[in-house]
C-alpha positions in Angstrom: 43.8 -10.0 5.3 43.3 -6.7 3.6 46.5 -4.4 3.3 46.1 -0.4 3.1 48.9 0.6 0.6 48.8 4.4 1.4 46.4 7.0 0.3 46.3 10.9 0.6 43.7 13.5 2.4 42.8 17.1 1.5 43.6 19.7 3.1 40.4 20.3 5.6 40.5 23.8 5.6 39.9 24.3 1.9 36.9 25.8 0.7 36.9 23.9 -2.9 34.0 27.1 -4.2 36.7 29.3 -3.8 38.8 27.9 -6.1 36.6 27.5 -8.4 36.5 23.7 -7.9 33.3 21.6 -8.2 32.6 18.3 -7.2 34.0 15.9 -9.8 37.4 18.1 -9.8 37.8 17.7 -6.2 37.1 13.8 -6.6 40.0 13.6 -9.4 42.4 16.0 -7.5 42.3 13.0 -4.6 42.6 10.4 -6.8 45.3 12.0 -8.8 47.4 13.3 -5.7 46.7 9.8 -4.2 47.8 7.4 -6.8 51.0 10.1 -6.6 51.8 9.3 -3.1 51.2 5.9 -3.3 53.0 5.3 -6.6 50.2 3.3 -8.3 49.6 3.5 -11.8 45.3 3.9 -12.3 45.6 0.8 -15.0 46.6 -1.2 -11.5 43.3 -0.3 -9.7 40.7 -3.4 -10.5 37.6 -1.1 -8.4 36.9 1.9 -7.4 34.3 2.5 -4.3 33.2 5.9 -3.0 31.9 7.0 0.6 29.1 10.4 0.5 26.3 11.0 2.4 24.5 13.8 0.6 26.3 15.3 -2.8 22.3 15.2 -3.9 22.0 17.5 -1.7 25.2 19.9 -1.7 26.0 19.4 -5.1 23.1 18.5 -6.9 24.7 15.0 -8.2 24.7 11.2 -7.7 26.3 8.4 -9.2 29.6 9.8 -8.0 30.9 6.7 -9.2 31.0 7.4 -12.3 33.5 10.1 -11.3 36.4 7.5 -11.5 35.9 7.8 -15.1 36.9 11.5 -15.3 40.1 11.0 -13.6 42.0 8.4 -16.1 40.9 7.0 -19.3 42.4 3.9 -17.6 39.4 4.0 -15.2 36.9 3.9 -18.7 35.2 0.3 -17.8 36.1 0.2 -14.1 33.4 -1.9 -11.6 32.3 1.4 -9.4 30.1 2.1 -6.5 28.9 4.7 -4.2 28.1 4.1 -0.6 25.6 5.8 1.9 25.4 5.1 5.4 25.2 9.1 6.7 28.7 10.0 8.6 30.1 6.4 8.7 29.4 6.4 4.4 33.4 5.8 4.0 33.6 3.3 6.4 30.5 1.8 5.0 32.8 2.0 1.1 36.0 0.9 2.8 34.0 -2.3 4.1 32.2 -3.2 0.2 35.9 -2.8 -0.4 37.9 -5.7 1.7 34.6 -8.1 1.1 35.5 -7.6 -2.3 39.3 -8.3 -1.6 38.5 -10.6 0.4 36.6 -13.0 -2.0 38.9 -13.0 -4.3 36.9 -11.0 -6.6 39.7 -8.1 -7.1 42.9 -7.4 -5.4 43.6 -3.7 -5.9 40.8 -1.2 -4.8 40.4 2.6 -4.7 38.6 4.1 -1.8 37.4 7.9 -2.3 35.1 9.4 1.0 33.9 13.1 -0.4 31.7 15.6 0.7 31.1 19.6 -0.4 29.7 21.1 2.3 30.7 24.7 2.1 29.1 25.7 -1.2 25.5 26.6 0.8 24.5 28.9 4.0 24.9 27.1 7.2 21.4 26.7 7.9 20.6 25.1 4.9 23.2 22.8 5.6 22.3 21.7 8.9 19.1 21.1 6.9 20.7 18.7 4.4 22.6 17.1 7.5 18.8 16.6 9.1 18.5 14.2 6.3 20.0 11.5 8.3 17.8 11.7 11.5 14.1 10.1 11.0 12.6 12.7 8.6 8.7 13.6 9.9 9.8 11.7 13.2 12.0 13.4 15.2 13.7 16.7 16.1 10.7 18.8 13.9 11.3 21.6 15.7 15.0 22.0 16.0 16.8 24.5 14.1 20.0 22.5 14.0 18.8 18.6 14.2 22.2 17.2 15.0 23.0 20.0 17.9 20.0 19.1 19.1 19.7 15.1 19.2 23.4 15.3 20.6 22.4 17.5 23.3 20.0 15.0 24.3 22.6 12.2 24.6 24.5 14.5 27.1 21.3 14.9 28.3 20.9 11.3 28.5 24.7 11.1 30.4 23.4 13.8 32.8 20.3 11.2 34.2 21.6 8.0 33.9 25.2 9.2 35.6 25.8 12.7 36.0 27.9 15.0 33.8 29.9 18.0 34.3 30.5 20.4 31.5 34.0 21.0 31.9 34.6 17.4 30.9 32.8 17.9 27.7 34.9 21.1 27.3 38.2 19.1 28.0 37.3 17.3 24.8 37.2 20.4 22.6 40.3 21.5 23.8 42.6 18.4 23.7 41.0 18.0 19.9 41.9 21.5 18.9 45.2 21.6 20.9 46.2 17.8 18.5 45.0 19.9 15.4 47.5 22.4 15.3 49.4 19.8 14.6 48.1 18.3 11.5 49.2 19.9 8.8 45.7 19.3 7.4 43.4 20.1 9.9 40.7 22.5 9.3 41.2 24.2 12.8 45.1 24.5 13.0 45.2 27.9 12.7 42.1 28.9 14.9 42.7 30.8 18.2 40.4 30.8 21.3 40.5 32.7 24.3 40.0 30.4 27.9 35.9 31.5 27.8 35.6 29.6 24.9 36.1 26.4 26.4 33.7 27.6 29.3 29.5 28.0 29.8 30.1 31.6 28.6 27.3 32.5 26.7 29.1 35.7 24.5 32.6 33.0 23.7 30.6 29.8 23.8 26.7 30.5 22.5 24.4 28.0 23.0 23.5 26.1 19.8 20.5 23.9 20.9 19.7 22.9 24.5 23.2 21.3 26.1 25.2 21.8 22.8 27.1 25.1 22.2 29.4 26.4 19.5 32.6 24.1 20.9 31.1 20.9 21.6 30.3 20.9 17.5 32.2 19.6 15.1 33.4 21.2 11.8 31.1 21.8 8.4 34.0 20.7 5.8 35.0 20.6 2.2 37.1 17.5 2.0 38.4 14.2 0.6 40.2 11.0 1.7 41.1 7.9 -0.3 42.9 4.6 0.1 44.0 1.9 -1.6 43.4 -1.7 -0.3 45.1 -4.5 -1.2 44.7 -8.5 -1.0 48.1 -10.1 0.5 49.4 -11.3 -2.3 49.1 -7.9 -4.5 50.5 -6.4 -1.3 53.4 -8.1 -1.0 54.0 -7.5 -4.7 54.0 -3.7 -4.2 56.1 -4.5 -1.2 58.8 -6.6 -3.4 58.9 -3.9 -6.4 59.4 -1.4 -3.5 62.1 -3.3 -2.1 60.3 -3.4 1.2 59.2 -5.9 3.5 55.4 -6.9 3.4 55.5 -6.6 7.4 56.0 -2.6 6.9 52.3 -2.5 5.1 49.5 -1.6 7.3 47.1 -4.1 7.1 43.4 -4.0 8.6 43.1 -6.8 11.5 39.3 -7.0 12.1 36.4 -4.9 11.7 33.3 -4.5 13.2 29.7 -3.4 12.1 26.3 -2.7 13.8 23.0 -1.3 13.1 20.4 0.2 14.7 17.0 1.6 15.0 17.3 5.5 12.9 15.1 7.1 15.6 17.0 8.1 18.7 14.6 7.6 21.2 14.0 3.8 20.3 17.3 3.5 20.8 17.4 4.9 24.4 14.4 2.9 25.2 16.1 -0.2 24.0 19.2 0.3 26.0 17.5 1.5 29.2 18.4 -0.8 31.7 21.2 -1.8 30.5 25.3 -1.4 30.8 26.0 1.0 28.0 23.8 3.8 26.5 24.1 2.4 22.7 24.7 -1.3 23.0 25.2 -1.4 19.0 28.3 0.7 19.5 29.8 -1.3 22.0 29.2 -4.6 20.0 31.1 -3.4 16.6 33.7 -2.6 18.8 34.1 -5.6 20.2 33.5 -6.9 16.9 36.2 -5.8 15.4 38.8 -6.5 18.6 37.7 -10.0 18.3 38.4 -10.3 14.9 42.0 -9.1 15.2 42.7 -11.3 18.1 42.5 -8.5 20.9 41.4 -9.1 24.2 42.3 -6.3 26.2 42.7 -2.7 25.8 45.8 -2.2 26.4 46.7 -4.1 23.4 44.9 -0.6 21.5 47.5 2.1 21.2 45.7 5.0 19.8 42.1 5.8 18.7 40.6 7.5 15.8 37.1 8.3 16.6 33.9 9.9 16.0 33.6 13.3 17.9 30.8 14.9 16.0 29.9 16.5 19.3 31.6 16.3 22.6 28.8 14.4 24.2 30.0 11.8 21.3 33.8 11.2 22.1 32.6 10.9 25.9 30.0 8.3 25.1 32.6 6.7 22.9 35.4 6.8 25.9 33.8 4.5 28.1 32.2 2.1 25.0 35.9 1.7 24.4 36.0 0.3 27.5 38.5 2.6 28.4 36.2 3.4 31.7 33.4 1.7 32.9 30.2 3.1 31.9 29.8 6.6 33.1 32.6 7.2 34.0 34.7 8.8 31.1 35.2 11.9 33.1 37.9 9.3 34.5 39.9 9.0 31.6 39.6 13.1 30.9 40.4 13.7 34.2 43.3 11.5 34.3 45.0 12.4 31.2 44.6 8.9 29.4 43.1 10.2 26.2 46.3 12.8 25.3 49.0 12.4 23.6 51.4 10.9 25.8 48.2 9.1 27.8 47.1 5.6 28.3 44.9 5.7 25.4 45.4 9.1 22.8 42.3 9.6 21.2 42.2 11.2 18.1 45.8 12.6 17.7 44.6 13.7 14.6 42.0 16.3 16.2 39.3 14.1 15.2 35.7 16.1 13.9 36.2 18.7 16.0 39.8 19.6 15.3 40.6 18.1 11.7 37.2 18.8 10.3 34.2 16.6 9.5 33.6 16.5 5.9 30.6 13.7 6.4 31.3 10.9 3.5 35.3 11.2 4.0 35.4 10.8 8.0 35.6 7.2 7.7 38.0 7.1 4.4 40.7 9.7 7.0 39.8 7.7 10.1 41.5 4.8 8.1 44.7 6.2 6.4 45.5 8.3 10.1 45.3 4.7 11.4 47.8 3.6 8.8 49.8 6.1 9.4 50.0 6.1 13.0 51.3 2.3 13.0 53.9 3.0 10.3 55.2 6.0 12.0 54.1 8.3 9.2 52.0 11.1 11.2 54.7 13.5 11.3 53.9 15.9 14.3 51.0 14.0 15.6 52.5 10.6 15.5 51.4 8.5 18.4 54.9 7.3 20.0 55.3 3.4 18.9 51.7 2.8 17.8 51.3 -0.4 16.2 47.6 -0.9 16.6 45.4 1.5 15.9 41.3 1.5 16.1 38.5 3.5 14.2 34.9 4.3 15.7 32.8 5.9 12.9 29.0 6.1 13.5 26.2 7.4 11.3 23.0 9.5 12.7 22.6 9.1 16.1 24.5 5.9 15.6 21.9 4.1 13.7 25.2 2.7 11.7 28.3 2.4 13.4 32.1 0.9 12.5 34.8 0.3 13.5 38.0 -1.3 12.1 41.6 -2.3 13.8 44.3 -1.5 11.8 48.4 -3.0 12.6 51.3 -3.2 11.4 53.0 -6.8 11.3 55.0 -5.9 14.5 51.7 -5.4 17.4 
């Protein structure tokens, strides 16, 4: 069992250029305002592993881990590594992490996701971004890759079940709406008239073919990091804390799945069959299975991957919160608000909170521990105790997912 002993996130709405920041002070600043929050010396951390997708790119830099070494002169000789796997990079870090925990190798880790993203024009960025699709492959001719393979999965929706765009719309607004909550959201402070959650072409332009401006998630400057924990240093911190071990989050099971990077192959693959990305469904499963649930119901919130609107409704009914093709159910119904059967992404998710690629995992996973120790302030989930992640990567050629509980679910 691997315990999360806190952590700290950014503040998504911060354009770190501005301040003059770079890369590396960004990367220290989490580190620095984490081990604050958590009360961790950095001579307690035995490794450090970082989720980023494309600082090669943004920032002109790799070997990010070696960005640990700036932060402390405790961290001079610590075992780093940094972690790729497109927009599920920190989930990819947190999971080297626990195996690491989980062997016995270390006990105390450090988990940084990164990613500058505002330092270019938007264009260029969607370009860097392209980098995860099958370069020379697909999408040649789209302008904005992502934009474009997403509309193709609502695309996709539209054939194999039908789709109405006020669903899709729906899921922009209930993201935005959560975000005004978060005190770190990217979005809190944005305002939108009742066109912009329409087919209006002047309040909601088309971006590429099905996708428009509010089906898209955010282009974000941000940072995330946690600290995992075996059990026994756990309940050490717990017992110099004067708290019970049973008040630490802990993550319960995970899951993880791979598939094909072009799109396409993966439609062909799944044609036929129950659930448009059978990969997805399977690391969720994965991880229930691990952590001993068998039922939904047993799932009291959900952080997950809403890089587009067509992505959150594929996501709804892979949940198996509907059957397949039929997450307009759960929209229509209220289940995914706050207050719902299932609240997905209290946080405000990619849309609402931001989506600052390599982090998205790393936040997925401290929200999560939040939520089930009642530490989300205005967005807390009302008696969450088990909480699941859905991070994917590309057009979820990588994809996982991890349950995270507190002792009393």
């Amino acid at each position: 069992m691997v315990f999360i002993l806190g952590g700290w996130q950014s503040d998504f709405s911060d354009v770190w250029s501005r301040r003059g920041m770079d890369l590396a002070d960004a990367f220290t600043e989490s580190v620095q305002q984490g081990l604050a929050a958590t009360a961790l010396d950095a001579a307690d951390i035995e490794a450090g592993h970082v989720g980023n997708f494309t600082a090669e790119l943004f920032a002109g830099q790799g070997l990010l881990g070696g960005f640990f070494g700036l932060v402390d002169a405790a961290f001079d000789g610590l075992p780093t590594a940094r972690h790729e796997a497109a927009c599920a990079s920190g989930s990819v870090a947190v999971l080297a992490a626990t195996a690491e925990i989980e062997a016995g190798r270390y006990d105390l880790a450090c988990v940084v996701g990164i990613e500058q993203m505002r330092n270019v024009p938007g264009q260029t960025a969607a370009e860097y971004l392209g980098a995860a699709a099958w370069a020379g492959h697909e999408y040649g001719d789209a302008r904005y890759v992502w934009p474009a393979a997403f509309s193709d999965l609502a695309e996709e929706y539209d054939r194999r079940y039908g789709l109405k765009y006020e669903h899709l719309m729906r899921i922009a607004a209930l993201n935005f709406g959560n975000a005004k909550r978060n005190p770190n959201a990217q979005t809190r402070g944005y305002a939108f008239a009742p066109e912009s959650f329409t087919a209006d072409d002047e309040a909601n332009p088309v971006v590429e073919g099905r996708t428009r401006k509010m089906d898209c998630g955010q282009v974000t400057d941000g940072s995330a990091v946690v600290f995992l924990a075996s059990e026994r240093r756990a309940a050490d911190y717990a017992a110099q804390r004067g708290i019970s071990l049973d008040q630490i989050p802990r993550i319960a099971g995970w899951g993880h799945r791979s598939a094909p990077i072009g799109y396409a192959r993966k439609i062909a693959d799944s044609a036929g069959q129950a659930y448009v990305f059978p990969q997805v469904r399977r690391a969720i499963e994965d991880a229930r299975a691990r952590a001993g649930v068998t039922d939904i119901a047993q799932i009291d919130a959900v952080e997950t991957h809403d890089c587009f609107t067509a992505t959150e409704y594929m996501a709804i009914d892979h949940l198996g919160l509907t059957a397949p093709g039929e997450s307009w159910k759960a929209i229509e119904d209220g289940s995914i608000e706050m207050g719902g059967r299932l609240p997905i992404n209290p946080s405000g998710g990619l849309i609402g909170c931001g989506h600052p690629v390599g982090a998205t995992g790393v936040r997925m996973l401290l929200d999560a521990a939040k939520q089930v120790s009642n530490g989300a302030g205005d967005y807390q989930v009302e008696g969450a105790r088990r909480v699941q992640t859905l991070n994917i990567g590309g057009s979820t050629t990588t994809t996982v997912s991890f349950i995270v509980e507190s002792a009393a679910a």
